[in-house]
C-alpha positions as CSV (number, residue, x, y, z in Angstrom):
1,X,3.8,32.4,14.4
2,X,5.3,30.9,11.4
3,X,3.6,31.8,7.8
4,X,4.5,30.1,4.6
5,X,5.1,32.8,1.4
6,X,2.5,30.0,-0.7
7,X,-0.6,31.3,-1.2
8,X,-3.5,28.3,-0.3
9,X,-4.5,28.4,-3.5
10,X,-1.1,28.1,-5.4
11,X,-1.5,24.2,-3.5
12,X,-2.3,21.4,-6.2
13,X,-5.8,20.3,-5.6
14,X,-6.2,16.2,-4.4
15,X,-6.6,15.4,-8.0
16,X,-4.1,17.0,-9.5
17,X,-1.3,14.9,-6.9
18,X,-3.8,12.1,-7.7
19,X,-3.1,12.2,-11.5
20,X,0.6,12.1,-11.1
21,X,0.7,9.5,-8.6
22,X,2.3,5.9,-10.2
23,X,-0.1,3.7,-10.1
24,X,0.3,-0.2,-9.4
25,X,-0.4,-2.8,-12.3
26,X,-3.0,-5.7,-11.6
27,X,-1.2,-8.8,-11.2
28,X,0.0,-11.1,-8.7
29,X,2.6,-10.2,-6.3
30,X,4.7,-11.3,-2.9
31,X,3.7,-8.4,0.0
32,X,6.9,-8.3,2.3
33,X,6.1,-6.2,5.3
34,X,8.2,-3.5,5.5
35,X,8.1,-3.9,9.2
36,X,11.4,-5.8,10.9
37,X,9.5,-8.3,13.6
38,X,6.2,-9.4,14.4
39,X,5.6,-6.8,16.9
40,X,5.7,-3.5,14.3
41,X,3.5,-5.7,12.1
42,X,0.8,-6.3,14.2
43,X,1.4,-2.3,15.6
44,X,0.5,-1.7,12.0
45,X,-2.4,-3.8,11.3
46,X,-0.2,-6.0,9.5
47,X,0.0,-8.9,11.6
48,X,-2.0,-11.5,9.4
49,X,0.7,-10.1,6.5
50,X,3.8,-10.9,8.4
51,X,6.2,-11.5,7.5
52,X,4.9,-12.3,4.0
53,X,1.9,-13.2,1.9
54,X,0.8,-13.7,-1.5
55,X,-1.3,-10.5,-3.3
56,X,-3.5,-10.0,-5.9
57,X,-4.3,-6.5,-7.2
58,X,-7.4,-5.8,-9.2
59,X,-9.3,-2.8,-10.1
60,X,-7.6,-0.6,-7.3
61,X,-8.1,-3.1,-4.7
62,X,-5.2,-5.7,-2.8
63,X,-6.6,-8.7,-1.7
64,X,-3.6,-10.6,0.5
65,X,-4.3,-14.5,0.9
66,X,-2.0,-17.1,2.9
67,X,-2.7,-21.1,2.0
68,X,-5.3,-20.1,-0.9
69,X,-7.5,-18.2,2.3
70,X,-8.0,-14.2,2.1
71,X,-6.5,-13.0,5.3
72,X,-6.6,-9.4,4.3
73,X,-7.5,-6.7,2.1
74,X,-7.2,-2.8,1.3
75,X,-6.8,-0.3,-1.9
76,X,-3.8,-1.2,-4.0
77,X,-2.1,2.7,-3.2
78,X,-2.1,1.6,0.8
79,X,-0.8,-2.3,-0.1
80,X,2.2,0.1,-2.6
81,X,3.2,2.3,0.5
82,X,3.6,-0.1,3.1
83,X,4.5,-3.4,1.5
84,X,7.5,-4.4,-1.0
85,X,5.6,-5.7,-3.8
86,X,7.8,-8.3,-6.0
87,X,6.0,-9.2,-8.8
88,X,5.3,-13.0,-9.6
89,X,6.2,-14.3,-12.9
């Protein structure tokens, strides 16, 4: 059995990786699926994103709309990690 030489408690704690995590700016933005085709999208739960959408991020949360109509939501760290966000000027 493998053992690691860190000690548990030498680990940062949630908050502490938390506090140095970048965090996204409200605003509006383009979300570009990172995924290549239709398929991976909708794999991902990303389907009503694909292959792009317009986003709005407020107070932690992404709201993703297509024609003016919501399609989609989740936090704004989950809509960083697995979109391309381009900011709209």
């Amino acid at each position: 059995m493998l053992h690691s030489t860190r000690d548990v408690n030498d680990w940062p704690s949630v908050g502490e990786i938390r506090a140095k995590m970048k965090k996204i700016e409200d605003g509006q933005y383009i979300a570009i699926c990172k995924e290549r085709n239709a398929l991976a999208a909708a794999m991902n739960g990303h389907a009503a994103v694909f292959p792009e959408a317009r986003c709005t991020i407020a107070n932690g949360q992404a709201v993703f709309k297509r024609d003016g109509t919501m399609v989609w939501s989740c936090n704004a760290a989950y809509a960083e990690a697995n979109f391309n966000l381009k900011p709209i000027a």
